[in-house]
TIDOMI-199018 format. One record per residue (C-alpha): residue number from 0; residue in three letters; y, x, z. Coordinates in steps of 0.001 Angstrom, whole numbers, plus 500000, padded with zeros to 6 digits. Layout:
N
<NUM; ALA; <Y; X; Z>>
...
This chain:
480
<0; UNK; <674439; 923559; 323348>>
<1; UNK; <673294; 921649; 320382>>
<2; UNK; <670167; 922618; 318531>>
<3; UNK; <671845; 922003; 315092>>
<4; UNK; <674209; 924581; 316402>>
<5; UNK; <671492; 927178; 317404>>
<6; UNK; <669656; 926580; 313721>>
<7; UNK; <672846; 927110; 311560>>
<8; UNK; <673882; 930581; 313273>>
<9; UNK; <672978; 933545; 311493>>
<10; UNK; <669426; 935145; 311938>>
<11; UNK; <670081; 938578; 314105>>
<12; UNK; <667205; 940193; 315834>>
<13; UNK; <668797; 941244; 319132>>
<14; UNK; <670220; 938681; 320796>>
<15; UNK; <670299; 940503; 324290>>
<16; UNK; <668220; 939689; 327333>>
<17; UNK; <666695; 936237; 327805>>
<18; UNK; <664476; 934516; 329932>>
<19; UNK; <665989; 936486; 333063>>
<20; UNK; <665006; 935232; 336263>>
<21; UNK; <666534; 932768; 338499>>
<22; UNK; <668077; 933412; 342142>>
<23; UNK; <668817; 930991; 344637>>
<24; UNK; <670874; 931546; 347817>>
<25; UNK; <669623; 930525; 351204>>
<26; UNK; <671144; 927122; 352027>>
<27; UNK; <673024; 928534; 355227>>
<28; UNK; <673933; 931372; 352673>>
<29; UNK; <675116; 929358; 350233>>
<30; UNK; <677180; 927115; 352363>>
<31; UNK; <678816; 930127; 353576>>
<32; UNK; <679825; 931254; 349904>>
<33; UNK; <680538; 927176; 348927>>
<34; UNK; <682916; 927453; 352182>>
<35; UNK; <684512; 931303; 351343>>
<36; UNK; <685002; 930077; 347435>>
<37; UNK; <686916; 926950; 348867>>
<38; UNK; <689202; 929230; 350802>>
<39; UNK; <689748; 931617; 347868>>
<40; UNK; <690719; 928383; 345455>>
<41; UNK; <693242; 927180; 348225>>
<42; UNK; <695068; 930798; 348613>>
<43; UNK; <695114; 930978; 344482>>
<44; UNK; <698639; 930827; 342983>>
<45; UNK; <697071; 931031; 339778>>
<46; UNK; <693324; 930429; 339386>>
<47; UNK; <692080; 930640; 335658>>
<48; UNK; <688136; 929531; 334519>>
<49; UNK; <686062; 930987; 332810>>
<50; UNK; <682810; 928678; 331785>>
<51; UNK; <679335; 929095; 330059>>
<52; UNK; <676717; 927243; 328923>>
<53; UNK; <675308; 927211; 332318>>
<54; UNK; <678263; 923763; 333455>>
<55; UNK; <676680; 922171; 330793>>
<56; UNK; <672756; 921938; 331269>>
<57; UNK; <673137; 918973; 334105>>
<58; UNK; <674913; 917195; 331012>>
<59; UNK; <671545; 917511; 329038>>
<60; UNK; <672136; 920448; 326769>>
<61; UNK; <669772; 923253; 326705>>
<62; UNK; <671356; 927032; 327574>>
<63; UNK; <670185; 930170; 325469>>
<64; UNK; <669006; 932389; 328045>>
<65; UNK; <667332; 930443; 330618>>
<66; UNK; <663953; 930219; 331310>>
<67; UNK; <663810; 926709; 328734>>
<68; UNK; <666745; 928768; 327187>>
<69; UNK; <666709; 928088; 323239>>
<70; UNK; <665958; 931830; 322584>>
<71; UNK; <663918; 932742; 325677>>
<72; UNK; <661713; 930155; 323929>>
<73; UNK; <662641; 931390; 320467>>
<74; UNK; <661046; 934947; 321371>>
<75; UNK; <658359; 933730; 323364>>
<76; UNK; <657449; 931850; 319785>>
<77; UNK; <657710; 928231; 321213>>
<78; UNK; <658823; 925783; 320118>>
<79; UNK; <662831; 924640; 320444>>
<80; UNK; <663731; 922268; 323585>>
<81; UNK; <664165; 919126; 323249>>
<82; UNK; <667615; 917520; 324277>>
<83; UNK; <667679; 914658; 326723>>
<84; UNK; <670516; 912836; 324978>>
<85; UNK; <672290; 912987; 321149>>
<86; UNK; <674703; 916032; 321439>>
<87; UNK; <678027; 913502; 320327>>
<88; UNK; <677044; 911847; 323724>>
<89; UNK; <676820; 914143; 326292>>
<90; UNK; <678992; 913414; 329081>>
<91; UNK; <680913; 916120; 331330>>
<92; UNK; <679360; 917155; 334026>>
<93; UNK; <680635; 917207; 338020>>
<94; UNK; <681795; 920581; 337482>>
<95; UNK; <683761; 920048; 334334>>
<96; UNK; <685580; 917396; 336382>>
<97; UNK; <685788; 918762; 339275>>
<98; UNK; <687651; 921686; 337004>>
<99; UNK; <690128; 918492; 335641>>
<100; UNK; <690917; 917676; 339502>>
<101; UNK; <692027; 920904; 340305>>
<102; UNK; <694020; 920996; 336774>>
<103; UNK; <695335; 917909; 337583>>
<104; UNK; <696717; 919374; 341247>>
<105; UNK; <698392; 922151; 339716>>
<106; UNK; <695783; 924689; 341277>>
<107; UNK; <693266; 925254; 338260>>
<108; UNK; <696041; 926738; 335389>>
<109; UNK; <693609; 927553; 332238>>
<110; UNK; <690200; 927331; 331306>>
<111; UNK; <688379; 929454; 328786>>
<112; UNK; <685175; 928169; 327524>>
<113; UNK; <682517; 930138; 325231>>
<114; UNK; <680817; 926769; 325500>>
<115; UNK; <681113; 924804; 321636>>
<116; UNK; <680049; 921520; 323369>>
<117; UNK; <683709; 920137; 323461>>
<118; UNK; <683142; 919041; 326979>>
<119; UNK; <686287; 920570; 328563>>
<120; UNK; <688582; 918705; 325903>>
<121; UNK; <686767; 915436; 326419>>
<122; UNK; <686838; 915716; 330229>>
<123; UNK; <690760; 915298; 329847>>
<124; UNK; <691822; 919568; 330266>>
<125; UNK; <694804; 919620; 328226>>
<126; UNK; <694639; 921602; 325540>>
<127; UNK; <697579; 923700; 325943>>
<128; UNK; <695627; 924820; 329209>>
<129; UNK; <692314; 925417; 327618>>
<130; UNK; <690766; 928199; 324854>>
<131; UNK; <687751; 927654; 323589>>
<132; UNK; <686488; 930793; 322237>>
<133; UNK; <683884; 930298; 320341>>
<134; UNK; <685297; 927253; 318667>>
<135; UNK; <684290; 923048; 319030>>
<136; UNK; <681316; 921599; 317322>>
<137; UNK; <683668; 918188; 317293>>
<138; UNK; <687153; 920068; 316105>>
<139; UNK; <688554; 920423; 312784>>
<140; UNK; <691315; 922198; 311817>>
<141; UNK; <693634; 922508; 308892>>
<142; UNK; <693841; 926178; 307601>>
<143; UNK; <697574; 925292; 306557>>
<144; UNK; <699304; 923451; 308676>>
<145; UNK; <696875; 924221; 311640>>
<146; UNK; <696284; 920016; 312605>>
<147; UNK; <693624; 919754; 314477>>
<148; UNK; <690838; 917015; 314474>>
<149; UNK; <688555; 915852; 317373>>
<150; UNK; <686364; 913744; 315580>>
<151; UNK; <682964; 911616; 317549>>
<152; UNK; <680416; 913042; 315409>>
<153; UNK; <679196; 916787; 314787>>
<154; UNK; <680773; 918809; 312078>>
<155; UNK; <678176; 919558; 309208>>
<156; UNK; <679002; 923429; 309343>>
<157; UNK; <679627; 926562; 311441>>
<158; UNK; <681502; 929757; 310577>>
<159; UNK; <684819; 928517; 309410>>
<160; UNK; <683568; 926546; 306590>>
<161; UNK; <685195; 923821; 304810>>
<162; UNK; <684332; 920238; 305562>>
<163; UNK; <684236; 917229; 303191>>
<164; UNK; <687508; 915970; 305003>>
<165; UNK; <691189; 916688; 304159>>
<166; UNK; <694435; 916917; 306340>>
<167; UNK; <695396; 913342; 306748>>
<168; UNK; <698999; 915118; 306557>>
<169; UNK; <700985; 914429; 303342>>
<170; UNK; <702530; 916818; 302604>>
<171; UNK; <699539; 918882; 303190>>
<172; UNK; <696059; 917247; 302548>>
<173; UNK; <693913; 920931; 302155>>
<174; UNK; <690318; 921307; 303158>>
<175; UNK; <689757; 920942; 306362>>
<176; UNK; <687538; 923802; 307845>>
<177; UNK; <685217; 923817; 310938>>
<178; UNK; <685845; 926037; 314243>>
<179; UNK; <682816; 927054; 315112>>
<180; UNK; <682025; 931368; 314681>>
<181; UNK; <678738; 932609; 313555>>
<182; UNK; <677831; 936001; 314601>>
<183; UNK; <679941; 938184; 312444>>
<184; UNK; <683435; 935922; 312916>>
<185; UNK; <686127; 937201; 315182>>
<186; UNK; <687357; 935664; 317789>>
<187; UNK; <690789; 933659; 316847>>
<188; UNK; <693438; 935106; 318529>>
<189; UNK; <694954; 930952; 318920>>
<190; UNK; <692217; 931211; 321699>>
<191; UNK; <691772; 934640; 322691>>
<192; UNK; <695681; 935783; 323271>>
<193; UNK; <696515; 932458; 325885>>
<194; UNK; <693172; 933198; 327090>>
<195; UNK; <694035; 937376; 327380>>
<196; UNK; <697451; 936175; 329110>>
<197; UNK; <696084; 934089; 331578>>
<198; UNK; <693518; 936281; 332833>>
<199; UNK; <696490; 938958; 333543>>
<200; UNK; <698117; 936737; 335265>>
<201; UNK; <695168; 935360; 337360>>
<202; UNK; <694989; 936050; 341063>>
<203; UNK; <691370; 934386; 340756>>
<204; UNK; <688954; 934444; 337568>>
<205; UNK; <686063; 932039; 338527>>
<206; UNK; <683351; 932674; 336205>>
<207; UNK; <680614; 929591; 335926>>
<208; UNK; <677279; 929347; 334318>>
<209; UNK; <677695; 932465; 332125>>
<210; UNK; <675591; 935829; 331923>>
<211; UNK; <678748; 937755; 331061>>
<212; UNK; <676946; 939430; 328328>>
<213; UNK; <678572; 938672; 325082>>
<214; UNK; <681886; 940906; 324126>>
<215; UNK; <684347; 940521; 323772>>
<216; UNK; <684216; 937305; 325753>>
<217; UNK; <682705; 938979; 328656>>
<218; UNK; <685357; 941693; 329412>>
<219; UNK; <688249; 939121; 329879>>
<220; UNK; <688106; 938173; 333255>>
<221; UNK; <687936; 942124; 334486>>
<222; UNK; <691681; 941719; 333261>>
<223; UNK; <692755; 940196; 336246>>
<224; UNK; <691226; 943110; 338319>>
<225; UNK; <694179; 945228; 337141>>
<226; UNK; <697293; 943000; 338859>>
<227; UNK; <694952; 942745; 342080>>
<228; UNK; <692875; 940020; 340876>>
<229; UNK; <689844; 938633; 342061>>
<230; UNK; <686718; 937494; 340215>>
<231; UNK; <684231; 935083; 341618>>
<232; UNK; <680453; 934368; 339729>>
<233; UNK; <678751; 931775; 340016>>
<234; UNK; <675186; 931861; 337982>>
<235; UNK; <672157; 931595; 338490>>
<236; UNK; <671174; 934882; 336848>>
<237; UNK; <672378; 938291; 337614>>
<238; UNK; <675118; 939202; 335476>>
<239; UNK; <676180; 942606; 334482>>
<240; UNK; <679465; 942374; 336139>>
<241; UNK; <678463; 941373; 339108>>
<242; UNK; <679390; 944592; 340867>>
<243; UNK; <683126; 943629; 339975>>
<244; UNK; <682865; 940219; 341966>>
<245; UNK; <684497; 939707; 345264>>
<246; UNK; <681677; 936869; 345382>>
<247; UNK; <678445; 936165; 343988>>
<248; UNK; <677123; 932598; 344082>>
<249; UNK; <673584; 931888; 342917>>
<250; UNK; <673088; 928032; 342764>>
<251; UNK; <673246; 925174; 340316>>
<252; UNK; <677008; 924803; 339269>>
<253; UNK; <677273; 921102; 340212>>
<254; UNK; <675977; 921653; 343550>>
<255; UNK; <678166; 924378; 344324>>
<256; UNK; <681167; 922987; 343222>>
<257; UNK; <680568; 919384; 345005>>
<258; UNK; <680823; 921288; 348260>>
<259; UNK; <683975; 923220; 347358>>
<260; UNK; <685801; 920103; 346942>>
<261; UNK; <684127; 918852; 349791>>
<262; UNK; <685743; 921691; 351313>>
<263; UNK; <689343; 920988; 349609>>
<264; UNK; <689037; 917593; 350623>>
<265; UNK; <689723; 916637; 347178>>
<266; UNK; <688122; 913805; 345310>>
<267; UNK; <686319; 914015; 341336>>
<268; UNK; <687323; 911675; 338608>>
<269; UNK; <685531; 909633; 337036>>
<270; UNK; <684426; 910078; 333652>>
<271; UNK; <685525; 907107; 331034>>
<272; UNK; <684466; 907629; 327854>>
<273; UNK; <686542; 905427; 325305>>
<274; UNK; <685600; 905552; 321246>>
<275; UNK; <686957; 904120; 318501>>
<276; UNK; <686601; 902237; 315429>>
<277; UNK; <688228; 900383; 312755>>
<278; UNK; <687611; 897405; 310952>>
<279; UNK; <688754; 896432; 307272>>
<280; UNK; <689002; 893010; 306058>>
<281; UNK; <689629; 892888; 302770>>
<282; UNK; <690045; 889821; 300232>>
<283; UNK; <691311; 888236; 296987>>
<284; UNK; <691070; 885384; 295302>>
<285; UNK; <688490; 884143; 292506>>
<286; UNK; <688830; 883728; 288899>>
<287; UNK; <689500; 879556; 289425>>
<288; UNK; <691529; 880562; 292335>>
<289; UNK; <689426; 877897; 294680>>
<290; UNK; <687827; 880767; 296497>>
<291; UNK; <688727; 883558; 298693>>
<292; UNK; <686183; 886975; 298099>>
<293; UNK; <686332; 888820; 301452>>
<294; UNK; <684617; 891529; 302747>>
<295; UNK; <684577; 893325; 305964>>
<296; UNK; <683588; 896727; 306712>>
<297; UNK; <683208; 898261; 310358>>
<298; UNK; <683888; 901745; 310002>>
<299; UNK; <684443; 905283; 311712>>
<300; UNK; <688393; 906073; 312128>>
<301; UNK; <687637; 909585; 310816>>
<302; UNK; <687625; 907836; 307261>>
<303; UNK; <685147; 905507; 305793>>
<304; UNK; <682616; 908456; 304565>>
<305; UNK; <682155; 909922; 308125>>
<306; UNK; <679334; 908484; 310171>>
<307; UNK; <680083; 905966; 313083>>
<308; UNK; <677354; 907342; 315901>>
<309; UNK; <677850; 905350; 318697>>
<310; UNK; <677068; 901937; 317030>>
<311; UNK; <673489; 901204; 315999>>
<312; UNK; <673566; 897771; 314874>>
<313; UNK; <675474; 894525; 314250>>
<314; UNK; <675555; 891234; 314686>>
<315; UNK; <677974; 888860; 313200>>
<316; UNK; <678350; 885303; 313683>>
<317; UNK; <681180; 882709; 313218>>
<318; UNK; <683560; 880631; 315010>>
<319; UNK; <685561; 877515; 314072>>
<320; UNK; <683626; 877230; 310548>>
<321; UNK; <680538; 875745; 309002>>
<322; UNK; <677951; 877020; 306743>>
<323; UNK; <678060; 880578; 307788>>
<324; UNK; <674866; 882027; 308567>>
<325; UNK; <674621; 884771; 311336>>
<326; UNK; <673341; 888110; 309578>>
<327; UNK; <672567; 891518; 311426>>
<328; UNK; <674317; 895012; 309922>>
<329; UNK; <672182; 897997; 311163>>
<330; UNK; <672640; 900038; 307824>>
<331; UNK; <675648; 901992; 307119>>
<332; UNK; <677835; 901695; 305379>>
<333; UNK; <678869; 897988; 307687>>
<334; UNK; <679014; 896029; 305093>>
<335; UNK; <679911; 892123; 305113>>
<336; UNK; <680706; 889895; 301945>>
<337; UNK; <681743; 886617; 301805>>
<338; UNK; <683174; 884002; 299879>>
<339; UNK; <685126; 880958; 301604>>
<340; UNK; <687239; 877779; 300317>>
<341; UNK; <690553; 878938; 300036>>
<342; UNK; <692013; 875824; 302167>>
<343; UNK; <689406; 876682; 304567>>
<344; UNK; <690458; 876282; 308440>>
<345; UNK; <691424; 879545; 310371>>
<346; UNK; <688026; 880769; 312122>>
<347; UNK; <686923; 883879; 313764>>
<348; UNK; <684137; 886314; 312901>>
<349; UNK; <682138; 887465; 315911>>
<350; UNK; <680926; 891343; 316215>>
<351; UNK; <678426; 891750; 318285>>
<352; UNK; <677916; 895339; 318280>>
<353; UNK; <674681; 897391; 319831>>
<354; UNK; <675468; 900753; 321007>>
<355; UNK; <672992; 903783; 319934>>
<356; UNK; <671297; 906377; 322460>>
<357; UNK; <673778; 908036; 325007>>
<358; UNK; <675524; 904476; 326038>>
<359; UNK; <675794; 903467; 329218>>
<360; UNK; <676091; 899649; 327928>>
<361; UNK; <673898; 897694; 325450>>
<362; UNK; <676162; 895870; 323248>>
<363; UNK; <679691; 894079; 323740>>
<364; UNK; <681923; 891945; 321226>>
<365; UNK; <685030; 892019; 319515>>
<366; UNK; <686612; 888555; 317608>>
<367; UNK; <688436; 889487; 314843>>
<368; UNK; <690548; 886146; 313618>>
<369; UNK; <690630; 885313; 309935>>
<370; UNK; <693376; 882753; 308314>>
<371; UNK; <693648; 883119; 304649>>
<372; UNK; <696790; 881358; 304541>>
<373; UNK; <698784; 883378; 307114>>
<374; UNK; <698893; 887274; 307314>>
<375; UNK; <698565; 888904; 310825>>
<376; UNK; <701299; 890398; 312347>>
<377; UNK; <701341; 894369; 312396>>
<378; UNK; <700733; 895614; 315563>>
<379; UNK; <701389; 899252; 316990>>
<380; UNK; <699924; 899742; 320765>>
<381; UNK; <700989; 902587; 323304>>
<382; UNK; <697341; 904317; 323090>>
<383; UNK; <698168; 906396; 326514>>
<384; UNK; <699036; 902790; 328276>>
<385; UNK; <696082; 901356; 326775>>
<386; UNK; <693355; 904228; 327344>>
<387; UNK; <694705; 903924; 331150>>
<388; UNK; <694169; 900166; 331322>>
<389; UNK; <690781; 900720; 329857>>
<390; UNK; <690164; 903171; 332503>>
<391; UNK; <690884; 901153; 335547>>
<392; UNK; <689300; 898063; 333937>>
<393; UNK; <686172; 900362; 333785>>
<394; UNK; <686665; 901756; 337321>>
<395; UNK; <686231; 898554; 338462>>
<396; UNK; <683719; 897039; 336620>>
<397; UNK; <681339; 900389; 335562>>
<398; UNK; <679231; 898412; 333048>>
<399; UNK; <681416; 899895; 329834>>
<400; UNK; <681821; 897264; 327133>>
<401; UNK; <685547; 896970; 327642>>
<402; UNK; <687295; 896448; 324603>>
<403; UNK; <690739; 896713; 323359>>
<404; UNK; <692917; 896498; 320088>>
<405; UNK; <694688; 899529; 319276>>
<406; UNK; <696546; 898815; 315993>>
<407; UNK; <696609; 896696; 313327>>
<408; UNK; <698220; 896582; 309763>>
<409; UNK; <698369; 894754; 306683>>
<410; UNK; <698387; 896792; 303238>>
<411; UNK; <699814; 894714; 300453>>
<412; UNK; <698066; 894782; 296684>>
<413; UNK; <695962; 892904; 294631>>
<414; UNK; <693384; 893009; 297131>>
<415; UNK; <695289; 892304; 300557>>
<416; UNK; <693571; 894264; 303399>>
<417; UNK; <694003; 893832; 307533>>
<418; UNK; <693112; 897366; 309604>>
<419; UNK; <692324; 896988; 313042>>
<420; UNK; <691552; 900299; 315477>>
<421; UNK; <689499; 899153; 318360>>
<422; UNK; <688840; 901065; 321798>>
<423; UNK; <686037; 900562; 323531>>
<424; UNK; <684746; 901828; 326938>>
<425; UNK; <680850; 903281; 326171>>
<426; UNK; <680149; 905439; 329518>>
<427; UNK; <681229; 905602; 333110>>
<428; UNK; <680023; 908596; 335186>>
<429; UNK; <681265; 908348; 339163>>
<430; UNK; <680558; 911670; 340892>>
<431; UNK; <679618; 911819; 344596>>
<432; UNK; <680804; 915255; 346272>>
<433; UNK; <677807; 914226; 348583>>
<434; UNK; <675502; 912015; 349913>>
<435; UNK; <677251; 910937; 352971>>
<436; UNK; <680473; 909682; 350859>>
<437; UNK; <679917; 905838; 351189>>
<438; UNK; <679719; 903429; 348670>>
<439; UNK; <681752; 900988; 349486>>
<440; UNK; <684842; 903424; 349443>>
<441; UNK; <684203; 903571; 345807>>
<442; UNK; <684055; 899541; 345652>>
<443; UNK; <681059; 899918; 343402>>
<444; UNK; <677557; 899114; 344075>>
<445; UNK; <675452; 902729; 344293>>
<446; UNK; <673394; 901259; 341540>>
<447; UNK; <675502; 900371; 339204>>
<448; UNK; <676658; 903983; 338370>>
<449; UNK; <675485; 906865; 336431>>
<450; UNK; <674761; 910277; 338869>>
<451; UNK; <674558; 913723; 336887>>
<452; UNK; <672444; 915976; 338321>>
<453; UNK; <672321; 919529; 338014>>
<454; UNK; <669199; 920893; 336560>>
<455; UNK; <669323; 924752; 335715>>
<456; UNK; <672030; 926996; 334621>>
<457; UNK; <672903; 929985; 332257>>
<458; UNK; <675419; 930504; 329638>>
<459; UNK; <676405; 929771; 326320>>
<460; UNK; <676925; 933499; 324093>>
<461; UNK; <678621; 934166; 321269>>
<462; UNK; <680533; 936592; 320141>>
<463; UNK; <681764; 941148; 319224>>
<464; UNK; <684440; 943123; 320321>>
<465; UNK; <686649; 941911; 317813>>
<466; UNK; <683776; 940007; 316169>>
<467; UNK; <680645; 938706; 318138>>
<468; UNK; <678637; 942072; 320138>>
<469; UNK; <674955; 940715; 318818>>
<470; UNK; <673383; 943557; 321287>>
<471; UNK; <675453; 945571; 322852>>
<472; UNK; <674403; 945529; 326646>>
<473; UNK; <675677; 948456; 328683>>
<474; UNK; <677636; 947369; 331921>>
<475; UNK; <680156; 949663; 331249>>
<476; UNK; <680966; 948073; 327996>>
<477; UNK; <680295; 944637; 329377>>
<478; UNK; <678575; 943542; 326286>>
<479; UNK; <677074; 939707; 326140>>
């Protein structure tokens, strides 16, 4: 959960119970409950998910309620956790993708997050299958045509606020507003009615990393209770529907989950991540008409005001021409201006970029080709067929760096400009279900991978019975 997040929600003096101890199962007990929750998944003709903040600490975001929890330290009068990693870069964790394998078999059918870490959406759950409740601290949406907008970066505001950006629809082009709810925002019913419908229809509800204490959030998987349902909780504190649970795991999510598809016999994904950016070259000729003016600007796809994170510096060089000096960007705006003969030879500038905190590689390069005489041909790639090739490039070389062009287009005027969208491979995360699973069946050296680890869970709260409950913690009314 990001800390920006935590400081921009409303003050409110009861935020429920905090700090609430830990439990951990025996190991034979737990292997027991890792093996009965495997069997439960593989009878389930519809199993539905229910997450919390607790599948999301191994990924290096703090929880609320936990003993490091942001307001178990918040009452205690310390001061705010520190996060291991820039919130835009946190990576899924084992359980997230162990949750897109079983999507991905047709045996997980929906997932409903309270979590606003975007996680679920960037471990590749479709988002027809997923609600997230309490909204995405990367997602904008258009209040009138209802676009929506993952962007790489953080969005400035929470509680339904507009953004500086506009819907890049034309016939629309309104404000843009955030997704995130503070206390006192209900709960969209976008989210909460697929999320309602699948929880009737679940056979299974497996609840994960939450303390079931926030309504109405918390009362939605005692829905499937009514059609013979069963509900499954895995946390590592007790929760106040506990009692309702056919199971009760206490462990750390990853671990617990590792061994259930250890038990299914069913392997996790990798996590890719891919990010993208554009570049603009724009020139025009001088007053005598001997020169060409050009600039190039290396910019976020999101629109030239929003912030490109995952780049912290460049270096450009050239190719095929003399008198160029090298010069290092690491301020943005990306700025590059140039002048050049206009009979000057085609030549190619040289980005070497430097990737910021949260990157798995340090830098990599992309040539973009420059000929003043001749104007590059438009180019429009299949970005599914090109994310996969990406994918399994990365798969089998997990250093990240891979690069790829996306699109490119000229716009006409009297300044002609060249767009180019770039992909880019910045992380690789390979999860072992265990120990024993041998390298070389993953054809990767064990070193040359990044291994998430699960740390400690809890939940992620939020929100009231039509609007967020900020206290209300009988177990009969299931508040969180």
């Amino acid at each position: 959960m990001s800390l920006g997040y935590a400081e921009r929600l409303s003050f409110i003096e009861d935020v429920g119970s905090v700090g609430m101890k830990e439990h951990f199962d025996p190991p034979d007990i737990l292997q027991e409950k890792i093996k009965e929750l495997a069997s439960l998944i593989q009878q389930s003709k519809h199993l539905v998910a229910f997450t919390g903040a607790g599948i999301s600490t191994s990924c290096g975001i703090p929880d609320f309620r936990g003993p490091k929890g942001i307001w178990t330290l918040k009452r205690e009068g310390k001061a705010m956790p520190e996060a291991s990693l820039p919130f835009h870069r946190a990576m899924p964790s084992m359980t997230h993708m162990a949750l897109v394998a079983l999507e991905r078999a047709g045996i997980l059918k929906f997932v409903i997050s309270q979590n606003v870490d975007g996680l679920h959406l960037r471990s590749g759950i479709p988002r027809k299958k997923l609600a997230e409740l309490h909204g995405d601290s990367f997602m904008e949406v258009c209040p009138s045509c209802g676009a929506e907008y993952v962007r790489d970066f953080e969005i400035e505001t929470i509680g339904l606020k507009k953004t500086p950006r506009h819907c890049s629809n034309a016939p629309c082009r309104s404000r843009l507003r955030d997704t995130v709810l503070d206390w006192e925002d209900a709960l969209p019913p976008k989210e909460l009615t697929p999320a309602e419908k699948h929880c009737k229809l679940a056979d299974l509800v497996l609840c994960l990393g939450t303390s079931l204490q926030i309504t109405p959030a918390c009362n939605l998987p005692l829905k499937c209770l009514r059609g013979g349902g069963k509900i499954v909780i895995l946390n590592l504190q007790k929760t106040p529907k506990d009692k309702k649970a056919c199971l009760v795991i206490h462990g750390f999510a990853d671990k617990v989950i590792g061994g259930v598809m250890d038990e299914l016999d069913m392997r996790i994904p990798p996590f890719v991540r891919i990010d993208l950016l554009q570049t603009v070259l724009t020139k025009g000729l001088s007053l005598d008409e001997k020169f060409v003016n050009w600039n190039l600007r290396v910019e976020s796809v999101h629109g030239n005001k929003a912030p490109l994170p995952f780049v912290k510096s460049i270096e450009v060089s050239f190719s095929g021409i003399q008198n160029m000096k090298e010069v290092t960007l690491d301020k943005q705006p990306l700025n590059l201006k140039r002048r050049t003969q206009r009979n000057a030879e085609p030549f190619e500038v040289v980005l070497k970029l430097f990737f910021g905190n949260g990157c798995k590689c340090l830098s990599t390069d992309i040539k973009i080709p420059v000929d003043f005489m001749v104007s590059p041909k438009s180019f429009e790639g299949d970005q599914d067929l090109i994310f996969e090739r990406l994918r399994d490039k990365a798969k089998k070389n997990p250093f990240c760096g891979q690069t790829a062009l996306l699109q490119r287009k000229s716009i006409t005027g009297p300044m002609e400009s060249v767009v180019a969208v770039y992909a880019i491979v910045t992380n690789f995360v390979y999860f072992f279900r265990s120990a024993a699973e041998p390298a070389v069946e993953r054809n990767m050296p064990l070193s040359s991978c990044s291994i998430l680890k699960r740390n400690n869970e809890d939940e992620r709260d939020s929100k009231t019975s039509v609007k967020r409950s900020k206290g209300n913690h009988d177990d009969h009314s299931d508040g969180e």
